[in-house]
N, C-alpha and C positions, 0 to 999 in steps of 0.2 A: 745736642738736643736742647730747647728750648720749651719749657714746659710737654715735654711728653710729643713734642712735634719734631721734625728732622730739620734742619736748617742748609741751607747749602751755600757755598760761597758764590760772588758775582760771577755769571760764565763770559762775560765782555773785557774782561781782566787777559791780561796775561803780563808774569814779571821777569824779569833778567836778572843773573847776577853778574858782574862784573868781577871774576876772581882775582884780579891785579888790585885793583881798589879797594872792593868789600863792599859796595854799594849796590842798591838794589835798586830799579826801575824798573813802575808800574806802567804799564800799555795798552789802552783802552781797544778794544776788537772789532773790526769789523767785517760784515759777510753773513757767512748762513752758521751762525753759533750751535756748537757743541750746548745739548741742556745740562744743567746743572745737574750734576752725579757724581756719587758716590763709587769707589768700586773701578771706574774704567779705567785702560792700563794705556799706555802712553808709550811711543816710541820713536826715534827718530832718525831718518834717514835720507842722506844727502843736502842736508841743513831744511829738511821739511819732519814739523813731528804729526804726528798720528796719533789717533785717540778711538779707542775703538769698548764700543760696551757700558757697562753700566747698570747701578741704581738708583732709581729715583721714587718718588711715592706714587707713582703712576707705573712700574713696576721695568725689567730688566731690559735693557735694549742689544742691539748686536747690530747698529750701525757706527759708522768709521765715518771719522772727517780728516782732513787735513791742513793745514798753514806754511808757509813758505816763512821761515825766520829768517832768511838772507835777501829778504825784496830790499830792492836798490834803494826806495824810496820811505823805507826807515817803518811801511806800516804792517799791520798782522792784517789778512783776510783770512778765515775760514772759508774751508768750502766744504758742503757735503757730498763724501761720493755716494751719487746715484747710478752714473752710467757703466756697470760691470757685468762681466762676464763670471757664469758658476754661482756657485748655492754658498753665501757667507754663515760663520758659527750660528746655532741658537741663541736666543738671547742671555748672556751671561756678568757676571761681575766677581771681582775678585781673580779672574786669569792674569797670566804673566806672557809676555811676547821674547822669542831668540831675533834679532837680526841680522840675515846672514843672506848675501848677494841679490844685493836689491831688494830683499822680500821680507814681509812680515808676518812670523810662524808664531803660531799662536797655540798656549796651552792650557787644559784644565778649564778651571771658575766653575762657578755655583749659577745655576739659572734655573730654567722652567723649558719642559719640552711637551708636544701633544702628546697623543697616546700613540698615534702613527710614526713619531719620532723616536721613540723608544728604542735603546741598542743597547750591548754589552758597555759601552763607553760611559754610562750612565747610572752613578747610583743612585735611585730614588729615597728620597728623603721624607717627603710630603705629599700630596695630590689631591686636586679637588675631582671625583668624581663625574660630578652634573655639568662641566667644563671638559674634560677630559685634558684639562693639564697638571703636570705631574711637574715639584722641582727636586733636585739635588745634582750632585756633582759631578764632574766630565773628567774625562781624561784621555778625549779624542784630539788629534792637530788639523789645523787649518791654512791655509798659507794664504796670504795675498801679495800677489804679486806686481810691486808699484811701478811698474814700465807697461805691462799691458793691461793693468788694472782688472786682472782676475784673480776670481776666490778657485782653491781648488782642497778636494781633500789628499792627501797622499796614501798608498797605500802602504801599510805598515808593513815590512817584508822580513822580518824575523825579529827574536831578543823578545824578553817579557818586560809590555807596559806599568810605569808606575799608579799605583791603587788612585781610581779619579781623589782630584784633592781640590782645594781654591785656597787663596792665601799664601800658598807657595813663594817659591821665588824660583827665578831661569836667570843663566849668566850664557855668553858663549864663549867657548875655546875655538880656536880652529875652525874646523868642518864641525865640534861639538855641540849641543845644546844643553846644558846642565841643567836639573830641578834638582830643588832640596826641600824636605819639609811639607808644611802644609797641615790642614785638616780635612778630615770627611767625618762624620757624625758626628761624635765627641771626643775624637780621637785626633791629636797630633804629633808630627811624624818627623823624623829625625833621617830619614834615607835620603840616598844621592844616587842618582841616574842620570844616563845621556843619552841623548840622542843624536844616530850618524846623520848631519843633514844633506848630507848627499846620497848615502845606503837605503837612509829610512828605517833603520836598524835601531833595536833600544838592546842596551845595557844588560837588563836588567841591574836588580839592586846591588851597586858596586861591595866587595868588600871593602873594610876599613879597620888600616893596620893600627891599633890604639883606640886612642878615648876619641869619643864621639861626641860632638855638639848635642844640648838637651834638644829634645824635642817641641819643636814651634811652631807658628805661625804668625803673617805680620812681618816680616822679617825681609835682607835684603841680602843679596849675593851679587859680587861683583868681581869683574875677570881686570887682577891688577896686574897680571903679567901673563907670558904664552901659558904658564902651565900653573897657575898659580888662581885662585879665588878667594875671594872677602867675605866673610859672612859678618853679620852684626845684625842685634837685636832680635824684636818679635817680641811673642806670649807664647807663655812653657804651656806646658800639660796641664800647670796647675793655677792659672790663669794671672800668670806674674807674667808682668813686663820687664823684659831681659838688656842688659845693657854691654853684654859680652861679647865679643868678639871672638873669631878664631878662621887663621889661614889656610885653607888646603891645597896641596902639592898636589897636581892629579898624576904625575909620575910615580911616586913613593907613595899614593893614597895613603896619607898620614895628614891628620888634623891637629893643626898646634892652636892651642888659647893663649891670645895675649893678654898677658896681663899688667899693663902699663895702662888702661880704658877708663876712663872717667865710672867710678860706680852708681855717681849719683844722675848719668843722663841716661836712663833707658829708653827707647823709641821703640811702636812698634806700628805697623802701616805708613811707615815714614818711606821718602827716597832715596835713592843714591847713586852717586856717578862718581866717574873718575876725571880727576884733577889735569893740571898740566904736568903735574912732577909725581904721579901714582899716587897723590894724597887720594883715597876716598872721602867723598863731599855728602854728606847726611843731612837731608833737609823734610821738617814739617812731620805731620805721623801726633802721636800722642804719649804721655807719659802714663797716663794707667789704660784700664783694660776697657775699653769705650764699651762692651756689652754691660758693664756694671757703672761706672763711674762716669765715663765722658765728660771730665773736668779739665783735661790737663793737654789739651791741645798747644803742638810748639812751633814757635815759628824762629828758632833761633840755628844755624848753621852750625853743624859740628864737622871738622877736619879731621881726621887720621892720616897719618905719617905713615905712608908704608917701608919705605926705603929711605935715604939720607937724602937731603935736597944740595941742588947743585951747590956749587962754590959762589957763584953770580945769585941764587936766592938766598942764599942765605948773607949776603953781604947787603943784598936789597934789605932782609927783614932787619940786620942790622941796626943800617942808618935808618931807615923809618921807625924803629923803635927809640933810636936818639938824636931825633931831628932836630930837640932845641941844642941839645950840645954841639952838634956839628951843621949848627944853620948856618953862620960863615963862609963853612967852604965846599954846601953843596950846589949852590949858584957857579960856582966853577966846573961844575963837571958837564963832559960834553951833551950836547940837548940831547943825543936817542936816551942815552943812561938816567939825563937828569928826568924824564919823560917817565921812566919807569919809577926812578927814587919818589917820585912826586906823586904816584899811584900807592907806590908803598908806603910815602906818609899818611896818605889818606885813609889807608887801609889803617893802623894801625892806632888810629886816633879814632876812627869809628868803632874798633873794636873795646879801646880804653871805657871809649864815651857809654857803650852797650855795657861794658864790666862794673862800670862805676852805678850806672840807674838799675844793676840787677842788686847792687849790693845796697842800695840806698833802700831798694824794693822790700828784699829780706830782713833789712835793718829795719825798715819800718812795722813789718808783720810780726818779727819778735815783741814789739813793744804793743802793739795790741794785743799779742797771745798773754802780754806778760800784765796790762791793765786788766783784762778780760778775767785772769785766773785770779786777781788781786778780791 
């Protein structure tokens, strides 16, 4: 926010990261552009992503567009889908998407419904009367299906739904859909549920054998092996941004916290994917709690190690960590490997070059906290 106003970032943008290198490339858009929002949830499939929902100051939407990342000729087009078949979500912000066989299921968020729209799936929060719309939070599914470009809804065929939420997160397993967390009024929520996506069956709320992750929102979950998920970050109950980690087995439902985690990078509304070697990749989100503070916006990459990395990367980060000692002799090595060592330099030096101007940054902030207090 910018004096008491929302700001939003350019929607003609769109950036890559290059995870061999470390480098980032911005991509100016063209076509029928996604507006500028907050809130909308993003997914992708078959090297096309999806972006469906949102807020803006003109208020919640619940259209979908798409872009093809793998066009031959190097550029991004959006396009809006208009021509579908069936009745898409309400307008919402804050849902999280499972995808699973071509299809994009869709869960939860916060939005605004008429009064004729009204159902169990819906908690009311708010409502203008003289309008007859009413918001608060969902916890109905939607699928869109991107081969025949229809919306449908499924019908839920036993097991008890999780309490509507926004903020959540979803991961999938298998045939699974996982939600964790979340809020609805002033409350946030620390449960795990799934969804059978083939049954249409829920869970209900799994037990869980030990200690339990706090309860959050903002937060990310990601499926780092068949039976295994990543949880990281968010804002607790008590409106702290959390920088904790912890793995869940969905065989032995048992949650373990790691505690090897940077303390000092909390994230929360941030994202996260997985790596080529089961690193989770954490990008963007914020350091404090944006409803109070909204200062601390980040745009730096954090990796997590889930598992040991091969023998071949870890000889790559090697030599690219000592490229001038062994510049001699890595002109000798054959061109696929030296192709890669030469990404890995890159990588490695950009990272220095980023370590070195954060530490110049704080160095220099000391010395005005410390003329300031003088």
């Amino acid at each position: 926010s910018i004096e008491d106003n929302e700001v939003y970032l350019p929607n003609d943008e769109i950036w890559t990261y290059d995870i061999d290198s470390g480098l980032w490339t911005m991509h100016l858009m063209e076509g029928e552009l996604p507006t500028s929002m907050s809130g909308s949830c993003g997914a992708c499939i078959n090297g096309k992503l999806y972006v469906f929902g949102g807020y803006d100051d003109k208020g919640y939407s619940n259209r979908l567009y798409f872009v093809n990342l793998r066009a031959r000729d190097g550029t991004y087009v959006w396009e809006k889908i208009t021509s579908f078949e069936g009745q898409p979500p309400t307008p919402r912000d804050k849902l999280s998407c499972w995808v699973y066989e071509d299809r994009l299921i869709y869960f939860g968020g916060y939005g605004c419904r008429r009064h004729n729209e009204l159902q169990d799936c819906f908690d009311v929060h708010d409502a203008s009367w003289e309008e007859q719309i009413f918001w608060g939070w969902h916890n109905d599914v939607h699928v869109f299906d991107t081969k025949t470009q229809n919306w449908l809804q499924p019908e839920i065929k036993g097991g008890v739904p999780p309490q509507p939420r926004a903020a959540h997160t979803c991961a999938v397993l298998g045939n699974k859909g996982y939600i964790f967390g979340g809020r609805v009024l002033q409350t946030r929520m620390n449960d795990l549920h799934y969804l059978n996506l083939d049954t249409w069956t829920w869970s209900g709320r799994i037990p869980i054998n030990g200690e339990n992750p706090k309860h959050r929102s903002w937060h990310t979950l990601t499926a780092i092996a068949d039976d295994t998920l990543f949880l990281f970050g968010g804002l607790s109950a008590d409106n702290t941004p959390l920088s904790d980690g912890w793995i869940h087995n969905v065989i032995t439902n048992c949650w373990k916290q790691l505690t090897h985690l940077p303390k000092t990078k909390p994230r929360l509304w941030h994202t996260a994917c997985l790596g080529k070697e089961n690193e989770v990749m954490v990008f963007g989100g914020s350091k404090d709690d944006l409803l109070s503070l909204d200062t601390g916006h980040c745009n730096d990459l954090l990796i997590f190690q889930t598992q040991p990395y091969s023998l071949l990367r870890s000889c790559l980060d090697c030599i690219g960590k000592n490229a001038i000692i062994l510049e001699s002799q890595i002109s000798l090595l054959p061109p696929k490997l030296l192709q890669q060592v030469l990404k890995k330099i890159t990588f490695w030096t950009a990272a220095n070059h980023r370590e070195e101007q954060r530490a110049q940054k704080e160095e220099k902030e000391k010395k005005c906290q410390w003329i300031s207090s003088d």
